[in-house]
N, C-alpha and C positions, 0 to 999 in steps of 0.2 A: 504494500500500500504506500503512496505516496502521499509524504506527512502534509499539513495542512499549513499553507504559507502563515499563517494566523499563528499555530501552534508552532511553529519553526520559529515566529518573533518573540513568544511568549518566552520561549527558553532560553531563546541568547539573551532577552531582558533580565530574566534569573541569573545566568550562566553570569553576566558583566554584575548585577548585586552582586552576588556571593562575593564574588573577585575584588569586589572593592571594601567588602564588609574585611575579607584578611587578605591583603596584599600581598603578603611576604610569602603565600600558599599559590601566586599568581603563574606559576609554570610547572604547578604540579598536578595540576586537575586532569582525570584521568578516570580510563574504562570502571576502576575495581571501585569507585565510589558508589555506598550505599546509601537509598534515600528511604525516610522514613515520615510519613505522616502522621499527624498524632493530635488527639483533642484531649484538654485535661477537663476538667468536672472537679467542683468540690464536694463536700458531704452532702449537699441537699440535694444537687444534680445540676447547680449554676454552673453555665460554661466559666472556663478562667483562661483570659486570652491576654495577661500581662505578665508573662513570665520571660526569664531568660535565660539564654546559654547557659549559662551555670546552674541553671535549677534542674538541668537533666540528665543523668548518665545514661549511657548505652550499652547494653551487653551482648557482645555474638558469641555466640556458643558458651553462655557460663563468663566470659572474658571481657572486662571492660575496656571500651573504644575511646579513642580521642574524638571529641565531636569537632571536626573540619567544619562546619557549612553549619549557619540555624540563620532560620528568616520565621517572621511571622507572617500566614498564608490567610490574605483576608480576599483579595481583588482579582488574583491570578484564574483565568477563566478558567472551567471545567470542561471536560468532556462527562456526557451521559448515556449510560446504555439504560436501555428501562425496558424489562421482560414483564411480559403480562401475558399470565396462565387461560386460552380462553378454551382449555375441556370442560368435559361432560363434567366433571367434578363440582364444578365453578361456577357453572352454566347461571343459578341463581343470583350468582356475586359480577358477572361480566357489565351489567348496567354500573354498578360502582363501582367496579375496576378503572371504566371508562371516565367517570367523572373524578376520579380520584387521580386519572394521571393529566384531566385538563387542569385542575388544581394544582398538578405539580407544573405542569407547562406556566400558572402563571407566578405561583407564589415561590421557584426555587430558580427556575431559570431567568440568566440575565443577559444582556444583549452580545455582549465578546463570550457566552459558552457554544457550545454545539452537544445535540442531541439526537438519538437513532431511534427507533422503536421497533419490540420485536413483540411478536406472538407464537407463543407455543402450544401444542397440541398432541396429535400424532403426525404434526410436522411441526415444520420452525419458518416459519415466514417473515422475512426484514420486510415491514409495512413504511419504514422509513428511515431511509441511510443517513448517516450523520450531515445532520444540516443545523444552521444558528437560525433558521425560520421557522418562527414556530407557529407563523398561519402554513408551511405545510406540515408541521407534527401536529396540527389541529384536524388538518383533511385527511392527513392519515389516520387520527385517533377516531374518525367517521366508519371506516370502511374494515375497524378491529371487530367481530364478533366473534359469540359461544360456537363451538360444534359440537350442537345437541346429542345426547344421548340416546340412542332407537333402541339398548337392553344391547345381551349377548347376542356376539355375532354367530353366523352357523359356523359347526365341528373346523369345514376346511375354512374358514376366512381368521386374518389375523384379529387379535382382542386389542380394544379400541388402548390408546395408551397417552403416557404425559410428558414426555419429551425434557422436563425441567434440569434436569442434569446436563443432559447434551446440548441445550440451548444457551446455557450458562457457557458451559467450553466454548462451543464455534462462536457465540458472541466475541468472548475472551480476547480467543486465538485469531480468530479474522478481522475484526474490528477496531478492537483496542491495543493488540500487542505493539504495532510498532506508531504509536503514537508517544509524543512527549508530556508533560504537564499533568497536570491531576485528575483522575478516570475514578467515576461513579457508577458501582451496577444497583439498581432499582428492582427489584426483583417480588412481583403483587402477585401472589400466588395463595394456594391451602397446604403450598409445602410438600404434592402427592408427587412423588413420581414413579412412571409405571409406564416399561417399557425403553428407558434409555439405555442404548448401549455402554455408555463407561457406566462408574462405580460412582459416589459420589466424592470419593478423593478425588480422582480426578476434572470433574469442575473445578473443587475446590485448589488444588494445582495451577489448572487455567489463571485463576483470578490471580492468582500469589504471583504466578510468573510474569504476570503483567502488572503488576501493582497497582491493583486495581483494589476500588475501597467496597464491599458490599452491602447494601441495606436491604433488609426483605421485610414485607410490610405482607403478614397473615390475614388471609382473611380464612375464618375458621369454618369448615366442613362438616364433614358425618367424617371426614378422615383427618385425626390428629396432627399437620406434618409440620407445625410449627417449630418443631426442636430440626428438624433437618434445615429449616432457611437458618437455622439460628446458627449450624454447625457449617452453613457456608457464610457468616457474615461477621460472626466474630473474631476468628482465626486473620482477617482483613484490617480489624480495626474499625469492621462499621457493629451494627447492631439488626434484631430483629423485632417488628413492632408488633404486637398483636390487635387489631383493629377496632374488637370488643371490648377492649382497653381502653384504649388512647384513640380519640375520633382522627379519622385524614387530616382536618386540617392542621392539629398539632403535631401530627405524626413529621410532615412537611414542615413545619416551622421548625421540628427540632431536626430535620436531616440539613436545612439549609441553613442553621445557625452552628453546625457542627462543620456545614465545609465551607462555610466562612470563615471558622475561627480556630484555623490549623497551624499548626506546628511544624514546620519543615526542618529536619535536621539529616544532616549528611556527616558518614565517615568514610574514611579508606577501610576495606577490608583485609586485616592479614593474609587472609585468602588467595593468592593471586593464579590459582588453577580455577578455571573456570571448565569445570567438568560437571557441571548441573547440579551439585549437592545439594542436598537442603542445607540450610543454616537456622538457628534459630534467634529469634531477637528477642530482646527484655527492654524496655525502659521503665528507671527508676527514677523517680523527683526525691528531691530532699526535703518537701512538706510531705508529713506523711498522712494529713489531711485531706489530698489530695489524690484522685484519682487522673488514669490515662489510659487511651485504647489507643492502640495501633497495632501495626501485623505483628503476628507472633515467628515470622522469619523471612527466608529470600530461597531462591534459587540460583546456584553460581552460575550464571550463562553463557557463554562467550560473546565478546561483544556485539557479533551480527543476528544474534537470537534476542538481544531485547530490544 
Protein backbone atom coordinates (compact mmCIF):
# COMPACT_ATOMS: atom_id res chain seq x y z
CA UNK A 1 0.00 0.00 0.00
CA UNK A 2 1.08 3.31 -0.72
CA UNK A 3 1.38 5.58 2.42
CA UNK A 4 -0.98 8.60 2.41
CA UNK A 5 0.88 11.97 1.54
CA UNK A 6 -1.03 13.27 4.77
CA UNK A 7 0.30 10.40 6.83
CA UNK A 8 3.95 10.75 5.39
CA UNK A 9 3.73 14.79 6.60
CA UNK A 10 2.24 13.66 9.99
CA UNK A 11 5.50 11.75 10.70
CA UNK A 12 8.22 13.75 9.48
CA UNK A 13 6.27 16.40 11.75
CA UNK A 14 6.94 13.87 14.70
CA UNK A 15 10.13 12.52 13.31
CA UNK A 16 11.66 16.63 13.26
CA UNK A 17 9.69 17.20 17.23
CA UNK A 18 11.26 14.33 18.66
CA UNK A 19 14.61 15.53 17.10
CA UNK A 20 14.47 18.70 18.53
CA UNK A 21 13.00 17.62 21.86
CA UNK A 22 16.86 15.64 22.29
CA UNK A 23 19.23 16.94 19.99
CA UNK A 24 22.36 15.33 20.96
CA UNK A 25 20.11 11.75 19.81
CA UNK A 26 19.85 13.62 16.26
CA UNK A 27 21.96 10.88 14.05
CA UNK A 28 20.94 8.12 15.95
CA UNK A 29 17.37 7.54 15.11
CA UNK A 30 16.87 4.29 13.62
CA UNK A 31 14.91 0.99 12.45
CA UNK A 32 15.14 -0.87 16.30
CA UNK A 33 13.14 2.03 17.81
CA UNK A 34 10.06 1.06 19.93
CA UNK A 35 6.86 3.15 20.13
CA UNK A 36 4.52 2.99 22.72
CA UNK A 37 1.16 4.45 23.29
CA UNK A 38 -0.35 4.80 26.49
CA UNK A 39 -3.26 6.71 28.59
CA UNK A 40 -2.91 7.13 32.20
CA UNK A 41 -6.40 7.38 34.57
CA UNK A 42 -6.40 8.02 38.19
CA UNK A 43 -8.37 6.21 40.99
CA UNK A 44 -11.73 7.42 39.94
CA UNK A 45 -11.20 6.81 36.10
CA UNK A 46 -10.13 10.81 35.32
CA UNK A 47 -7.90 10.87 32.31
CA UNK A 48 -4.26 12.43 33.45
CA UNK A 49 -2.62 14.01 30.59
CA UNK A 50 0.20 16.26 32.59
CA UNK A 51 2.76 14.00 33.17
CA UNK A 52 6.32 13.68 32.03
CA UNK A 53 9.29 11.84 30.90
CA UNK A 54 10.30 11.10 34.11
CA UNK A 55 7.04 9.86 35.45
CA UNK A 56 7.51 6.68 33.27
CA UNK A 57 9.67 3.66 33.10
CA UNK A 58 9.67 1.04 30.41
CA UNK A 59 10.21 -2.51 30.66
CA UNK A 60 11.07 -5.07 27.76
CA UNK A 61 11.27 -8.37 28.78
CA UNK A 62 11.58 -7.80 32.68
CA UNK A 63 14.42 -5.16 31.64
CA UNK A 64 14.23 -1.40 32.13
CA UNK A 65 14.77 0.91 28.81
CA UNK A 66 16.06 4.27 28.46
CA UNK A 67 13.11 6.31 27.27
CA UNK A 68 14.65 8.15 23.95
CA UNK A 69 11.56 9.84 22.44
CA UNK A 70 8.01 11.11 24.81
CA UNK A 71 5.75 13.63 23.31
CA UNK A 72 2.23 14.21 24.47
CA UNK A 73 -0.34 12.98 21.78
CA UNK A 74 -3.34 15.35 21.60
CA UNK A 75 -3.68 16.75 17.63
CA UNK A 76 -1.79 14.12 15.70
CA UNK A 77 -4.45 12.68 13.23
CA UNK A 78 -5.80 9.17 13.53
CA UNK A 79 -6.34 6.44 11.26
CA UNK A 80 -9.66 4.37 11.96
CA UNK A 81 -10.77 0.84 11.11
CA UNK A 82 -14.23 0.33 12.49
CA UNK A 83 -15.65 -3.48 12.16
CA UNK A 84 -19.29 -3.93 12.52
CA UNK A 85 -20.71 -7.59 13.01
CA UNK A 86 -23.98 -7.44 10.62
CA UNK A 87 -24.86 -11.67 11.37
CA UNK A 88 -27.76 -13.52 12.13
CA UNK A 89 -26.59 -13.06 15.66
CA UNK A 90 -26.84 -9.32 15.71
CA UNK A 91 -29.46 -9.03 13.32
CA UNK A 92 -31.74 -7.21 16.38
CA UNK A 93 -28.77 -4.97 17.34
CA UNK A 94 -27.74 -3.96 13.33
CA UNK A 95 -30.20 -0.74 13.57
CA UNK A 96 -27.99 0.55 16.57
CA UNK A 97 -24.95 -0.64 15.33
CA UNK A 98 -25.65 1.63 12.53
CA UNK A 99 -26.40 4.80 14.45
CA UNK A 100 -23.93 4.07 16.83
CA UNK A 101 -21.10 4.38 14.39
CA UNK A 102 -22.87 7.62 12.70
CA UNK A 103 -22.30 8.91 16.24
CA UNK A 104 -18.90 7.94 16.12
CA UNK A 105 -18.46 9.60 12.53
CA UNK A 106 -19.48 12.60 14.24
CA UNK A 107 -18.44 12.81 17.93
CA UNK A 108 -14.71 11.04 17.43
CA UNK A 109 -13.65 11.98 14.11
CA UNK A 110 -11.86 15.05 13.13
CA UNK A 111 -11.15 16.70 9.83
CA UNK A 112 -6.95 15.60 9.29
CA UNK A 113 -8.13 11.70 10.43
CA UNK A 114 -9.13 9.06 7.95
CA UNK A 115 -11.46 6.30 8.25
CA UNK A 116 -12.58 2.78 6.58
CA UNK A 117 -15.44 0.73 7.38
CA UNK A 118 -15.83 -2.82 7.23
CA UNK A 119 -18.70 -5.58 7.60
CA UNK A 120 -18.44 -8.98 8.76
CA UNK A 121 -20.54 -11.87 8.38
CA UNK A 122 -19.87 -15.08 6.45
CA UNK A 123 -17.92 -12.62 4.54
CA UNK A 124 -15.95 -9.55 5.15
CA UNK A 125 -17.00 -6.78 2.80
CA UNK A 126 -14.72 -3.18 2.94
CA UNK A 127 -18.08 -0.87 2.59
CA UNK A 128 -15.47 1.99 2.65
CA UNK A 129 -11.76 2.21 2.20
CA UNK A 130 -9.81 4.64 4.12
CA UNK A 131 -11.05 8.05 3.39
CA UNK A 132 -11.12 11.66 5.67
CA UNK A 133 -14.86 12.16 4.06
CA UNK A 134 -17.16 11.39 6.13
CA UNK A 135 -20.35 12.28 3.92
CA UNK A 136 -18.89 9.02 2.03
CA UNK A 137 -18.48 6.86 5.48
CA UNK A 138 -22.03 8.24 5.88
CA UNK A 139 -23.39 6.71 2.28
CA UNK A 140 -21.46 3.82 3.03
CA UNK A 141 -22.85 3.40 6.64
CA UNK A 142 -26.47 3.51 4.35
CA UNK A 143 -25.87 0.59 2.35
CA UNK A 144 -24.31 -1.62 5.93
CA UNK A 145 -27.02 -4.33 6.73
CA UNK A 146 -28.07 -7.75 8.91
CA UNK A 147 -27.85 -11.03 6.95
CA UNK A 148 -31.00 -12.40 8.22
CA UNK A 149 -31.02 -15.79 9.79
CA UNK A 150 -33.45 -18.47 7.59
CA UNK A 151 -32.53 -21.43 10.73
CA UNK A 152 -30.18 -24.43 9.74
CA UNK A 153 -28.86 -24.96 6.57
CA UNK A 154 -29.45 -28.55 4.77
CA UNK A 155 -26.83 -31.70 5.66
CA UNK A 156 -24.64 -30.60 2.32
CA UNK A 157 -24.64 -26.70 2.55
CA UNK A 158 -22.01 -24.89 4.73
CA UNK A 159 -23.49 -23.58 8.50
CA UNK A 160 -24.00 -19.99 8.33
CA UNK A 161 -20.89 -18.26 10.38
CA UNK A 162 -19.19 -14.90 11.89
CA UNK A 163 -16.18 -14.02 10.35
CA UNK A 164 -14.96 -11.65 13.58
CA UNK A 165 -11.41 -13.19 13.98
CA UNK A 166 -10.43 -13.15 10.39
CA UNK A 167 -11.93 -9.73 9.68
CA UNK A 168 -9.94 -8.33 12.43
CA UNK A 169 -6.55 -9.80 10.71
CA UNK A 170 -7.06 -8.90 6.98
CA UNK A 171 -8.32 -5.51 8.28
CA UNK A 172 -4.80 -5.56 10.25
CA UNK A 173 -2.65 -6.80 7.75
CA UNK A 174 -4.19 -5.15 4.50
CA UNK A 175 -5.08 -1.95 5.63
CA UNK A 176 -3.34 -0.73 8.52
CA UNK A 177 0.12 -2.46 8.53
CA UNK A 178 2.07 -0.24 6.59
CA UNK A 179 0.78 2.86 7.44
CA UNK A 180 2.50 5.42 9.97
CA UNK A 181 0.90 7.44 12.85
CA UNK A 182 -1.78 6.31 15.31
CA UNK A 183 -4.23 3.38 14.16
CA UNK A 184 -7.64 2.74 15.96
CA UNK A 185 -9.69 -0.60 15.43
CA UNK A 186 -13.44 -0.01 16.60
CA UNK A 187 -14.75 -3.35 16.75
CA UNK A 188 -19.33 -3.24 17.53
CA UNK A 189 -19.99 -6.78 17.61
CA UNK A 190 -21.67 -9.78 20.45
CA UNK A 191 -18.13 -10.84 20.44
CA UNK A 192 -19.52 -14.54 18.52
CA UNK A 193 -17.22 -15.97 16.23
CA UNK A 194 -18.19 -18.98 14.32
CA UNK A 195 -16.48 -20.19 11.41
CA UNK A 196 -13.09 -18.15 11.16
CA UNK A 197 -10.31 -19.63 9.92
CA UNK A 198 -7.31 -18.46 12.21
CA UNK A 199 -7.40 -18.85 16.11
CA UNK A 200 -8.02 -15.91 17.92
CA UNK A 201 -4.35 -15.31 18.67
CA UNK A 202 -3.86 -14.67 15.69
CA UNK A 203 -6.14 -11.49 15.12
CA UNK A 204 -4.93 -10.62 18.19
CA UNK A 205 -1.07 -10.98 16.52
CA UNK A 206 -2.47 -8.96 13.45
CA UNK A 207 -3.23 -5.83 15.80
CA UNK A 208 0.11 -6.15 17.80
CA UNK A 209 2.12 -6.34 14.62
CA UNK A 210 0.65 -3.24 13.44
CA UNK A 211 0.32 -1.40 16.59
CA UNK A 212 -2.76 -0.98 16.39
CA UNK A 213 -4.83 0.20 19.60
CA UNK A 214 -8.39 -1.91 19.93
CA UNK A 215 -11.62 -0.87 21.22
CA UNK A 216 -14.76 -3.39 21.10
CA UNK A 217 -17.96 -1.86 22.08
CA UNK A 218 -20.43 -5.28 23.02
CA UNK A 219 -23.56 -5.28 22.33
CA UNK A 220 -24.99 -8.40 24.23
CA UNK A 221 -26.79 -11.44 22.77
CA UNK A 222 -28.35 -14.96 23.64
CA UNK A 223 -24.22 -15.59 23.11
CA UNK A 224 -21.93 -14.28 25.92
CA UNK A 225 -18.73 -13.06 23.79
CA UNK A 226 -17.96 -10.08 25.52
CA UNK A 227 -14.74 -11.43 27.24
CA UNK A 228 -13.35 -12.51 23.64
CA UNK A 229 -13.44 -8.51 22.32
CA UNK A 230 -12.04 -7.95 25.77
CA UNK A 231 -9.05 -10.52 25.15
CA UNK A 232 -8.48 -8.80 21.79
CA UNK A 233 -8.45 -5.12 23.06
CA UNK A 234 -6.71 -5.15 26.18
CA UNK A 235 -3.56 -6.96 25.22
CA UNK A 236 -3.47 -3.37 22.75
CA UNK A 237 -3.81 -0.88 25.34
CA UNK A 238 -7.53 -0.15 24.28
CA UNK A 239 -10.60 -1.55 26.28
CA UNK A 240 -13.86 -3.24 25.85
CA UNK A 241 -17.30 -1.40 26.49
CA UNK A 242 -20.34 -3.30 27.31
CA UNK A 243 -23.36 -1.22 25.90
CA UNK A 244 -25.84 -2.34 28.62
CA UNK A 245 -23.45 -0.57 30.78
CA UNK A 246 -22.38 2.45 29.48
CA UNK A 247 -24.97 4.01 26.79
CA UNK A 248 -22.91 4.84 22.98
CA UNK A 249 -22.62 8.08 23.54
CA UNK A 250 -20.38 7.95 26.60
CA UNK A 251 -18.93 4.94 25.22
CA UNK A 252 -17.52 7.43 22.29
CA UNK A 253 -16.62 10.35 24.50
CA UNK A 254 -14.47 8.05 26.56
CA UNK A 255 -12.79 6.37 23.26
CA UNK A 256 -12.03 9.83 21.95
CA UNK A 257 -10.96 11.41 25.01
CA UNK A 258 -8.53 8.58 25.53
CA UNK A 259 -6.91 9.19 21.86
CA UNK A 260 -6.74 12.45 22.49
CA UNK A 261 -4.87 12.29 25.51
CA UNK A 262 -1.91 9.84 24.60
CA UNK A 263 1.24 9.26 25.76
CA UNK A 264 3.92 8.62 23.10
CA UNK A 265 7.05 7.35 24.39
CA UNK A 266 9.84 5.76 22.28
CA UNK A 267 13.03 3.56 23.06
CA UNK A 268 15.91 1.72 21.26
CA UNK A 269 15.50 -1.88 21.62
CA UNK A 270 18.52 -4.10 22.93
CA UNK A 271 17.15 -6.35 20.53
CA UNK A 272 18.76 -5.75 17.28
CA UNK A 273 17.72 -9.23 15.42
CA UNK A 274 14.71 -8.66 14.05
CA UNK A 275 13.58 -12.37 13.66
CA UNK A 276 9.69 -11.75 14.74
CA UNK A 277 9.96 -12.58 18.55
CA UNK A 278 7.49 -11.53 20.70
CA UNK A 279 8.71 -9.00 23.36
CA UNK A 280 6.81 -8.19 26.03
CA UNK A 281 6.38 -4.57 27.47
CA UNK A 282 5.53 -3.10 31.06
CA UNK A 283 5.01 0.43 31.97
CA UNK A 284 5.52 1.60 35.33
CA UNK A 285 4.69 5.41 36.76
CA UNK A 286 6.20 6.54 39.94
CA UNK A 287 2.59 7.75 41.29
CA UNK A 288 1.35 4.71 42.37
CA UNK A 289 -2.13 6.32 42.37
CA UNK A 290 -2.18 6.16 39.02
CA UNK A 291 -3.10 3.88 36.59
CA UNK A 292 -1.99 3.13 32.58
CA UNK A 293 -2.95 0.94 29.49
CA UNK A 294 -0.82 0.30 26.75
CA UNK A 295 0.38 -2.82 24.65
CA UNK A 296 1.50 -5.53 26.80
CA UNK A 297 4.43 -6.10 24.00
CA UNK A 298 5.95 -5.97 20.18
CA UNK A 299 6.82 -8.10 17.55
CA UNK A 300 10.69 -7.88 16.37
CA UNK A 301 10.01 -7.27 12.43
CA UNK A 302 12.46 -6.48 10.00
CA UNK A 303 12.21 -3.36 8.98
CA UNK A 304 10.26 -3.80 5.52
CA UNK A 305 7.60 -5.94 7.46
CA UNK A 306 6.37 -2.81 9.40
Amino acid sequence: MIPRPRAILGLAALATYLLAQEPSDAIKVDVDVVNVLCTVHDRHGVLVNTLNKEDFQVFEDGRPQDIRYFAREANTPLTVALLVDVSGSVQSFVQDEKEAVAKFFEQVLRPDDDALLVGFSSTIILWQDLTGSTAKLRAALQKLKSVPFRGLPPLDQPMPSTLLYKGVQETALAKLKQLPGRKVMVIISDGLDNGSPVPIEAALQAVQMTNTIVYGICFESGFSGCSFLKQLSEPTGGRTFRVRKIPIDRIFEIIEAETRSQYAIGFVSPNSAHDGKYHKLHIRLSAKNLAVEARKGYYALPPESK
